[in-house]
C-alpha positions as CSV (number, residue, x, y, z in Angstrom):
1,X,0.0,0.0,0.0
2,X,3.0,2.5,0.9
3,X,4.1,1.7,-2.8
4,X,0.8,2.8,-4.5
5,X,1.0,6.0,-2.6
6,X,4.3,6.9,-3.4
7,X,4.0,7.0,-7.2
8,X,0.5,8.4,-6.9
9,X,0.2,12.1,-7.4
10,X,0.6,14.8,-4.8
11,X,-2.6,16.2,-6.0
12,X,-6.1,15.2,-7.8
13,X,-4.9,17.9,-10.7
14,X,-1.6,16.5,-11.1
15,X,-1.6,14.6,-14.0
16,X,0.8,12.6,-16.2
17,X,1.3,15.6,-18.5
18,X,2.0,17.6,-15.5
19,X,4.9,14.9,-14.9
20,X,6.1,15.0,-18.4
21,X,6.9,18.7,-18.1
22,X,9.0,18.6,-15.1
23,X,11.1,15.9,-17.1
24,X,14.2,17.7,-18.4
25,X,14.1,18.8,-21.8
26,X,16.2,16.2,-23.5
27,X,14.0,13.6,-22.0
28,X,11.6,14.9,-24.7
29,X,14.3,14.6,-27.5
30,X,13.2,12.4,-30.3
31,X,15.3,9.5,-31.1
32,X,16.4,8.2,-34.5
33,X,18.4,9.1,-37.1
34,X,20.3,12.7,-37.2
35,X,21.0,15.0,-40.2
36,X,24.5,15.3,-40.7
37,X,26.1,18.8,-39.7
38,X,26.7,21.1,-42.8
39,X,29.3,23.3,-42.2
40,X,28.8,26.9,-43.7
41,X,30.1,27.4,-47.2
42,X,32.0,31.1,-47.7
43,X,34.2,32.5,-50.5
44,X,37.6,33.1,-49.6
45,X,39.0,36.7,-49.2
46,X,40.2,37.0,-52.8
47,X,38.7,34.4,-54.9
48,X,40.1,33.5,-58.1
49,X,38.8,35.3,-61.5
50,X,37.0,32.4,-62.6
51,X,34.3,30.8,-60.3
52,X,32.2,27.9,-60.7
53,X,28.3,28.6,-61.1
54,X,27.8,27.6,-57.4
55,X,30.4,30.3,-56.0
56,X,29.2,32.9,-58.8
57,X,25.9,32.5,-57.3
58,X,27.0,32.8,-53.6
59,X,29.2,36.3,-55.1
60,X,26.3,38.0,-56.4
61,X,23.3,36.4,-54.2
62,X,21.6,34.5,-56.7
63,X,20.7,30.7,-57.2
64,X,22.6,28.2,-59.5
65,X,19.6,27.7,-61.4
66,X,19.7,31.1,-62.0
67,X,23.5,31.9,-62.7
68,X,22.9,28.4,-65.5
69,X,20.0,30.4,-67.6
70,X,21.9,33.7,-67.4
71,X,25.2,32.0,-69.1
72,X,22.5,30.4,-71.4
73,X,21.2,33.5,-71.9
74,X,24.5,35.3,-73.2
75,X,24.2,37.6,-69.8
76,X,27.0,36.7,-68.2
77,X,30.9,36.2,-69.1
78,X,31.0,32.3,-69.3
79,X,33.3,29.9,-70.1
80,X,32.5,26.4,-70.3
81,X,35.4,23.8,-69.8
82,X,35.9,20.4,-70.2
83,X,38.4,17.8,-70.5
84,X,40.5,17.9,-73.7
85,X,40.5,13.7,-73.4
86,X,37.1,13.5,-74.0
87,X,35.6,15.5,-76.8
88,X,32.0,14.8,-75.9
89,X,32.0,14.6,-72.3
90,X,30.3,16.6,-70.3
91,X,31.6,21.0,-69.8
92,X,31.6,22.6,-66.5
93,X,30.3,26.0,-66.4
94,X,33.1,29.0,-65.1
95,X,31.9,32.5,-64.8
96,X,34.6,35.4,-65.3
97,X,34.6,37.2,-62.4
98,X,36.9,40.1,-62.9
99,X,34.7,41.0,-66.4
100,X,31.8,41.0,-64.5
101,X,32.9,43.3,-61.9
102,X,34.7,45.3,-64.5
103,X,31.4,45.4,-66.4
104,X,29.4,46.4,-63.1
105,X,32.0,49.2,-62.6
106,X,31.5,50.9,-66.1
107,X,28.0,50.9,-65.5
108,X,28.0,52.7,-62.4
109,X,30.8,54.9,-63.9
110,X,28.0,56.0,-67.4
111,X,24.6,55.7,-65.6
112,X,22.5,58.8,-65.7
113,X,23.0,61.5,-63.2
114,X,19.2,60.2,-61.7
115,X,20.3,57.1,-60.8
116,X,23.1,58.4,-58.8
117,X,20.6,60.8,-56.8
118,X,20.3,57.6,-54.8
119,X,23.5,58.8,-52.8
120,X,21.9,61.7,-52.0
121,X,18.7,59.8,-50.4
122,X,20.8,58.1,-47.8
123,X,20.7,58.4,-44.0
124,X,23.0,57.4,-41.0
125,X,19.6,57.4,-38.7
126,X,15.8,56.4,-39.6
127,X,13.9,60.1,-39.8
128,X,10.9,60.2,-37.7
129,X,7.4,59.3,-39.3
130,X,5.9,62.3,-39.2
131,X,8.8,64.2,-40.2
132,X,8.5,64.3,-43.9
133,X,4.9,65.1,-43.7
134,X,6.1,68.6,-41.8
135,X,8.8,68.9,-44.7
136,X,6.1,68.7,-47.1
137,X,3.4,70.8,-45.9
138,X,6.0,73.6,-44.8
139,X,7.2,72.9,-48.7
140,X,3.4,73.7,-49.6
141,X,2.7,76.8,-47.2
């Protein structure tokens, strides 16, 4: 009988769930099989002038698939390599990236004077929200 009121609960409330909670958290862990770790993928600090399609995409923030139809498209400075052995065997896709930054540079450089008003537009602080409203109706007064 001392048994039974032992493992009974201090109180009629107290239930199994209430238990469960008091368990430490691993207790409520599944079990089984893991995902393996991936480790974080990063450029180095001064990557070579040709990339593959998966760095390119991780230089300029877009996906592979999108770096693939761009070089398909004629957009972007590719070169497509493959081994001299075998004739028809399959290219990898290499993406210039000193033309491309070159190219980026000599549009910034010839761009209209409007897009360059964008310097002009840029604040160290967030203004306050009613604060262009005052700028414009002083503007309109």
């Amino acid at each position: 009988m001392q048994e039974v009121t032992q493992n009974a609960p201090e109180s009629p409330a107290e239930t199994q769930c209430d238990q469960l909670t008091d368990a430490p958290e691993t207790a409520h862990l599944k079990t089984g099989r893991k995902a393996p770790e991936r480790q974080e993928i990063r450029l180095s600090q001064n990557p070579s002038h040709l990339l593959s399609k998966e760095g390119f995409a991780m230089y300029i923030g877009k996906t592979v698939d999108a770096i693939v139809s761009m070089a398909k498209a004629g957009k972007l400075p590719a070169v497509y390599m493959a081994d001299p052995l075998k004739p028809g065997g399959n290219a990898e896709l290499y993406i210039n990236r000193k033309a491309w930054d070159e190219a980026c540079d000599r549009l910034t450089e010839n761009a209209p004077q409007e897009w360059h008003e964008w310097e002009n537009r840029l604040f160290l602080f967030k203004p306050a929200a009613g604060s262009r409203n005052k700028r414009i109706s002083k503007k309109a007064a």
